[in-house]
LUMTI-232797 format. One line per field, with one value per residue (C-alpha): residue number from 1; residue in three letters; x, z, y. Coordinates in steps of 0.05 Angstrom, whole numbers. Example, Ala and Ser with C-alpha at 12.3 -4.5 7.8 and 13.67 -1.06 7.14 Angstrom:
num = (1:2)
residuo = (ala:ser)
x = (246:273)
z = (156:143)
y = (-90:-21)
END
This chain:
num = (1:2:3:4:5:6:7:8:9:10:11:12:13:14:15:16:17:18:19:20:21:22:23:24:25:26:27:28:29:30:31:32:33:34:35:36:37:38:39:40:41:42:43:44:45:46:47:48:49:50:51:52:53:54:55:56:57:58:59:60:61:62:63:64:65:66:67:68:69:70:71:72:73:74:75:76:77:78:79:80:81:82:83:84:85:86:87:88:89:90:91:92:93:94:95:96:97:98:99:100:101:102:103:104:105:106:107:108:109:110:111:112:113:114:115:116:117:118:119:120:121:122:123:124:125:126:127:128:129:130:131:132:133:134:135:136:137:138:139:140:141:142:143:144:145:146:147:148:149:150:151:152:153:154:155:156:157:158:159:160:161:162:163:164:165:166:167:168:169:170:171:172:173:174:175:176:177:178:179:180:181:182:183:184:185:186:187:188:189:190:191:192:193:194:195:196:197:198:199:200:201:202:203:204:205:206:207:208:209:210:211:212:213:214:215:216:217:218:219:220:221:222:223:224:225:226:227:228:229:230:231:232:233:234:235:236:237:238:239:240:241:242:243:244:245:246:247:248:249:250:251:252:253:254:255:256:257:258:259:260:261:262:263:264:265:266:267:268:269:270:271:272:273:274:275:276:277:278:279:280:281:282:283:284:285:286:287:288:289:290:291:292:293:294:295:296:297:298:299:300:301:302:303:304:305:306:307:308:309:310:311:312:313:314:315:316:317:318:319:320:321:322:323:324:325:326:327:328:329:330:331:332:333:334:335:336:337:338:339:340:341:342:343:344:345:346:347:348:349:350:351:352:353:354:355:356:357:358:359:360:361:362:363:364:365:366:367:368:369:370:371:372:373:374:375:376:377:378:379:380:381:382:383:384:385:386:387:388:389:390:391:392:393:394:395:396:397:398:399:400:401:402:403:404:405:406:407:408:409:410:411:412:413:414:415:416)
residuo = (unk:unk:unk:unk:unk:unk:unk:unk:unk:unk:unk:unk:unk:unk:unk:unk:unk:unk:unk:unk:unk:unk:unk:unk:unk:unk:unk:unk:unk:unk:unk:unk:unk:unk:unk:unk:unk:unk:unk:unk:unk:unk:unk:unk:unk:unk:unk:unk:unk:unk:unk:unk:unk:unk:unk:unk:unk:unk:unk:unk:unk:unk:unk:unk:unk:unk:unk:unk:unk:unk:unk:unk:unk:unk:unk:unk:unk:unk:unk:unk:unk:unk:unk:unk:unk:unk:unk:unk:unk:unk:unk:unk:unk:unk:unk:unk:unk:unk:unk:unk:unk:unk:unk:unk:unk:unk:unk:unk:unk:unk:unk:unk:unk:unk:unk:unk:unk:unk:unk:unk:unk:unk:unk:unk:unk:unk:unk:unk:unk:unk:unk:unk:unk:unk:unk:unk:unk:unk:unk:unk:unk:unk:unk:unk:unk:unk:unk:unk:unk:unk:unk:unk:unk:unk:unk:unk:unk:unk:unk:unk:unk:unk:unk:unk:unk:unk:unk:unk:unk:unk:unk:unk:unk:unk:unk:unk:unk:unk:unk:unk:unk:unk:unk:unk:unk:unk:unk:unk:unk:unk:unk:unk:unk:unk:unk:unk:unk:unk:unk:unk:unk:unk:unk:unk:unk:unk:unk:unk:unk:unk:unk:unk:unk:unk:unk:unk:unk:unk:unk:unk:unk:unk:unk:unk:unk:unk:unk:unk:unk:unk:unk:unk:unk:unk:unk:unk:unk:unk:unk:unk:unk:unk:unk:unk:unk:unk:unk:unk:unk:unk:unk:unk:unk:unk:unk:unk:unk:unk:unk:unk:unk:unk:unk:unk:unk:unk:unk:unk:unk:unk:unk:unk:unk:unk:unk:unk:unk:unk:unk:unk:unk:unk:unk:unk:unk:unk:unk:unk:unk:unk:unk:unk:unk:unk:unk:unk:unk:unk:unk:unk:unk:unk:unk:unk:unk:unk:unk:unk:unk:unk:unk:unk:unk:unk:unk:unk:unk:unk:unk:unk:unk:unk:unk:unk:unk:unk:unk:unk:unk:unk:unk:unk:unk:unk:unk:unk:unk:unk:unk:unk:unk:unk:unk:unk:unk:unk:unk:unk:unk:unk:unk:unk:unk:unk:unk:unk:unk:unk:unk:unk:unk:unk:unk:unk:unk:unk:unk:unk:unk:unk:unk:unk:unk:unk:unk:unk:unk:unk:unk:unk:unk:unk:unk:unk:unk:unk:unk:unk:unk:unk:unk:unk:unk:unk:unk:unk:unk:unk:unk:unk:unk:unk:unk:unk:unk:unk:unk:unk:unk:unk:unk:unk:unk:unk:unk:unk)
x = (-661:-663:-675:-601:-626:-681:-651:-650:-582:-558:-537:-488:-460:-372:-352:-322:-252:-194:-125:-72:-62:-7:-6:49:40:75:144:141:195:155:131:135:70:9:-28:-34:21:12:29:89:52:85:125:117:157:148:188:199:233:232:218:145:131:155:93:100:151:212:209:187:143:146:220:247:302:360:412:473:535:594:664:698:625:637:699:671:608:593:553:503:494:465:425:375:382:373:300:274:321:284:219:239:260:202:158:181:215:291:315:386:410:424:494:497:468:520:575:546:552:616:652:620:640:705:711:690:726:793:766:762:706:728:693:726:676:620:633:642:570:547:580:547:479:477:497:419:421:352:375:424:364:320:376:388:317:319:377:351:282:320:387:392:457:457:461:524:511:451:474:530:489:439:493:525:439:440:505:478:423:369:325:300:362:370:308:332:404:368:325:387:419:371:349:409:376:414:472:490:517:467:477:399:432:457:388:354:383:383:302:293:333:285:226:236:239:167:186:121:157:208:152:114:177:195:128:128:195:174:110:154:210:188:138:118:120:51:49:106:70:10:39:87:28:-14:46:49:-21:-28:34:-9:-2:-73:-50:-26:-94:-111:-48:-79:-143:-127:-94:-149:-189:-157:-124:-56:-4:-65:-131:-176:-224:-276:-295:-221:-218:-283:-253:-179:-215:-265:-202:-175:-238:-239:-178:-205:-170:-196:-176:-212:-278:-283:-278:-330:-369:-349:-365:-437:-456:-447:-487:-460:-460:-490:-543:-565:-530:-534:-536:-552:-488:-445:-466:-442:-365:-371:-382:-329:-283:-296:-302:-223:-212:-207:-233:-267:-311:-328:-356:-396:-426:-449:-477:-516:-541:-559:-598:-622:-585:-573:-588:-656:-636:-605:-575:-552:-513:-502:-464:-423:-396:-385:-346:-302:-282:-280:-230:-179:-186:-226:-259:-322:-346:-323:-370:-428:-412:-415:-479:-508:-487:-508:-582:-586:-597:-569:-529:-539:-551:-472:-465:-407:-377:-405:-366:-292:-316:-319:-258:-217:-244:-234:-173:-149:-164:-190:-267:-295:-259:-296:-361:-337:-315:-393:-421:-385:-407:-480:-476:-440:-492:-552:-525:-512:-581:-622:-642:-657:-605:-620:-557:-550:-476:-468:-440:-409)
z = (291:362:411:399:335:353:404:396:380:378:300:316:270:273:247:186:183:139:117:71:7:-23:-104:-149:-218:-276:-312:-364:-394:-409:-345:-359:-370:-344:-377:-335:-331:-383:-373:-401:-421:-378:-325:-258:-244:-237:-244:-168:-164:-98:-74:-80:-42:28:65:139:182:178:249:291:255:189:185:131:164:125:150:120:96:138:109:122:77:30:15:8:-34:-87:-153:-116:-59:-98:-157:-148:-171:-253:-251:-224:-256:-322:-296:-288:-357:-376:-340:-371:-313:-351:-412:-406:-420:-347:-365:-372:-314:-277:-310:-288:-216:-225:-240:-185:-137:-153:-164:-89:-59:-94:-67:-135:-173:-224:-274:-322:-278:-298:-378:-376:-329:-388:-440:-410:-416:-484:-465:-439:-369:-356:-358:-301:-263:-277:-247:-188:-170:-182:-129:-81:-72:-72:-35:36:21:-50:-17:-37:-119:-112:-106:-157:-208:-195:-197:-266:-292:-262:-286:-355:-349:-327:-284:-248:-233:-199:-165:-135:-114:-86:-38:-21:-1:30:70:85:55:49:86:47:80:90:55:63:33:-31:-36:-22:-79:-133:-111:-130:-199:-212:-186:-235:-298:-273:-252:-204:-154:-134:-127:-85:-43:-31:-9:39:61:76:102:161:165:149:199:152:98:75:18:-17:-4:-37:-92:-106:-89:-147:-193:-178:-182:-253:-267:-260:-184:-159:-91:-89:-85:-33:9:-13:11:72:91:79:115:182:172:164:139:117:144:145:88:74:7:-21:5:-36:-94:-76:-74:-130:-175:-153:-156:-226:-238:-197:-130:-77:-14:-62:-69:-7:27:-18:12:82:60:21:90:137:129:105:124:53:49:72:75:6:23:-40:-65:-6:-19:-94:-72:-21:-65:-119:-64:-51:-112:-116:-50:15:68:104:40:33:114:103:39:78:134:86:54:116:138:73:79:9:-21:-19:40:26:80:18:-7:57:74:15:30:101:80:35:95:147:101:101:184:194:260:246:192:230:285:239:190:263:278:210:221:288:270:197:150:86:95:126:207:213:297:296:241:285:349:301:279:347:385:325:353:426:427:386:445:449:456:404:429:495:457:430:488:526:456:472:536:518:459:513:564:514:489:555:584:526:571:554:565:594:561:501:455:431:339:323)
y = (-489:-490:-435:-410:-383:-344:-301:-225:-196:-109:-103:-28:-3:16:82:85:72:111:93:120:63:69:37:19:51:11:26:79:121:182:220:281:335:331:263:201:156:91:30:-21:-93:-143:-90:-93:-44:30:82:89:23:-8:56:66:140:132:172:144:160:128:104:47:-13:23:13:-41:-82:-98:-138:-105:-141:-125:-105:-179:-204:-153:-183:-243:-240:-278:-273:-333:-284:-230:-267:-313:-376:-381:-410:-344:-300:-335:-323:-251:-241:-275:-226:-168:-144:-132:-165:-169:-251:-277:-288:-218:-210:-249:-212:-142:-171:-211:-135:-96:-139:-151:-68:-70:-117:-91:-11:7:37:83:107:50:-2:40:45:-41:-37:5:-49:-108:-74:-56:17:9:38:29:-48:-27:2:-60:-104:-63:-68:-144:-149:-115:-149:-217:-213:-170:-172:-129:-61:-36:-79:-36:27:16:-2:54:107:76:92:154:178:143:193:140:187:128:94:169:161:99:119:182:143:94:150:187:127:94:39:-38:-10:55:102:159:228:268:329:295:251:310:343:296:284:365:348:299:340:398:349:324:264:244:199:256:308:255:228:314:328:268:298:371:352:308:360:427:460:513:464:449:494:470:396:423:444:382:326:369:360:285:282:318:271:203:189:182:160:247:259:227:247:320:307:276:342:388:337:338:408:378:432:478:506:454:455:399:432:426:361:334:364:324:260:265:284:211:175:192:152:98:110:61:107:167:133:103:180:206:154:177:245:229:192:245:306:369:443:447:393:327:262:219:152:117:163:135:72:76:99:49:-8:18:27:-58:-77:-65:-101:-43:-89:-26:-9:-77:-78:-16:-41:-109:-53:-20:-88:-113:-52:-20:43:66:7:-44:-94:-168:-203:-251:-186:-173:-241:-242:-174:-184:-250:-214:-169:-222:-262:-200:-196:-147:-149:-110:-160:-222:-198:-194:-241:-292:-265:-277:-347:-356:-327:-364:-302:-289:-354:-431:-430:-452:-443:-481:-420:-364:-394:-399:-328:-308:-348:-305:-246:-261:-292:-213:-191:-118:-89:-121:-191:-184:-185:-237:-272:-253:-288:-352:-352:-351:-401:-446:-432:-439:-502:-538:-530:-493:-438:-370:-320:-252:-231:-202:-196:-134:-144:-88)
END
């Protein structure tokens, strides 16, 4: 290797970094009680439908755009505009996802629309919905949800075919009409109060998506509302949700709603790392790295939630369990280990690990000396822009400057 590889290079360290992830839970009929929700072999859809909690403000970036069908389009949808085309519609069935016949399917769609465009949907429309489905309005649910993820033009088939469930007594064709409404969402016209209302219905029967959805609600409306939140995400959470853990021990964290209590918020997070929560785990390991008011750090602990925390994929566990491989903090050191975490990282973007996982090519440990994958590494990183893409930038400069004349730079690129 030539001198470029034996140059001395600052390993820091980043912070560790926190984000809310949110999880769909499989379909299941029963969700009532306190036992964690099962799954359906072959669903892929939960009981919350399209609408998985909604826990960031519904403002901004985090806003789904729908385009929505105007009157004079209304008018003159078709059944093509609303289903996909028969090859996925089979691969739907096939999945599990609903299992009424496609021509069934069609037929559903053929009579809402023409109930729409004629300004007429009477209760009659509903009872032939019901017909079609094999008086199944779970079926009716199932279809609504496969409309709206293919057509941005299904809004108003949507919401008809979740209020024929609902009114069927299909709790989560309710859930779904609630959050249309609530939302506004593919064009409905928006009625909070009634969405609102039908979300508390839902709430008191234990269903855990309501209780999560209200808490998400109060926590953004209600000033005083972090009590109600507590109790609701505990009720979703004793319902099967894992992810309400973590939304519970977030806010004891950082004091959000209630007095801010690290104890509480150990015990929020080991209650979802039990079920395997990736955000749950990966705080304990925040937690077990820091010391305590009560003890010393545990860094062979950290390490442990860290790596079950990558193991399932969060790019930021897998970055601090190549930092602790690469420096032996918690764990005997292996740049090889090392590598392979930091590669797992780098291939999701995260900067951090593209830094290092560069400089771990650049000096030849743990991996091949690959300089010409430590400069791509780094021309990713500096053409993001930002602080870490000015190191990057400096690092490019050397490696160009070492490489023209194979001097000896007094600089030094800081790898986060």
């Amino acid at each position: 290797m030539t001198s470029i590889a034996t140059r001395q290079f600052r390993h820091h360290i980043g912070r560790c970094v926190t984000r809310s992830v949110v999880h769909k839970r499989p379909q299941l009929r029963q969700y009532a009680g306190t036992s964690p929700v099962k799954s359906r072999k072959g669903s892929p859809q939960g009981i919350g439908g399209v609408f998985e909690p909604f826990l960031k403000p519904m403002n901004g970036s985090n806003v789904e755009t729908v385009n929505e069908p105007s009157p004079e389009q209304i008018k003159t949808l078709r059944v093509e505009d609303i289903l996909p085309k028969d090859e996925q519609l089979k691969m739907i069935v096939t999945g599990g996802g609903i299992t009424m016949p496609i021509e069934k399917q069609k037929a559903v769609v053929q009579t809402i629309l023409e109930a729409i465009q004629q300004d007429q949907l009477p209760s009659i429309t509903f009872s032939s919905l019901l017909d079609l489905s094999g008086s199944k309005a779970s079926e009716l649910t199932a279809l609504g949800n496969v409309v709206l993820r293919t057509s941005n033009k299904a809004g108003p088939v949507a919401l008809c075919l979740y209020e024929c469930a609902m009114n069927a007594g299909d709790d989560s064709g309710a859930f779904s009409y609630a959050n249309m409404l609530y939302r506004g969402h593919g064009g409905t016209v928006k009625d909070v109060e009634r969405g609102i209302q039908i979300l508390t219905d839902l709430a008191r029967k234990g269903h855990p998506y309501a209780q999560m959805n209200l808490a998400a609600i109060v926590m953004r409306t209600k000033k005083d509302g972090g009590k109600t939140a507590v109790q609701l995400y505990e009720l979703a959470g004793r319902g099967g949700l894992d992810i309400a853990w973590t939304e519970l021990g977030r806010m004891h964290r950082a004091g959000l709603g209630v007095e801010q209590d690290h104890s509480k918020a150990v015990e929020y997070f080991r209650k979802g790392a039990q079920t395997g929560n990736t955000q749950c785990n990966f705080m304990l390991g925040v937690y077990a790295s820091t010391p305590q008011a009560d003890g010393a750090a545990d860094q062979a602990a950290a390490f442990k939630y860290f790596q079950k925390a990558a193991i399932k994929g969060m790019p930021e566990a897998q970055y601090n369990v190549g930092l602790r491989y690469f420096t032996g903090n918690g764990i005997e050191q292996n740049f090889v280990n090392a590598a392979e975490f930091y590669q797992m990282a780098a291939a999701q973007g995260f900067p951090l690990a593209q830094s290092n996982l560069a400089r771990m090519y650049y000096e030849g440990r743990g991996v091949k000396p690959n300089v010409e994958k430590a400069e791509e590494l780094w021309q990713t990183l500096a053409d993001r822009g930002g602080p870490i893409g000015k190191d990057a930038e400096k690092c490019l400069q050397d490696l160009a400057t070492s490489q023209g004349n194979r001097k000896k730079d007094s600089g030094k690129c800081a790898i986060m």
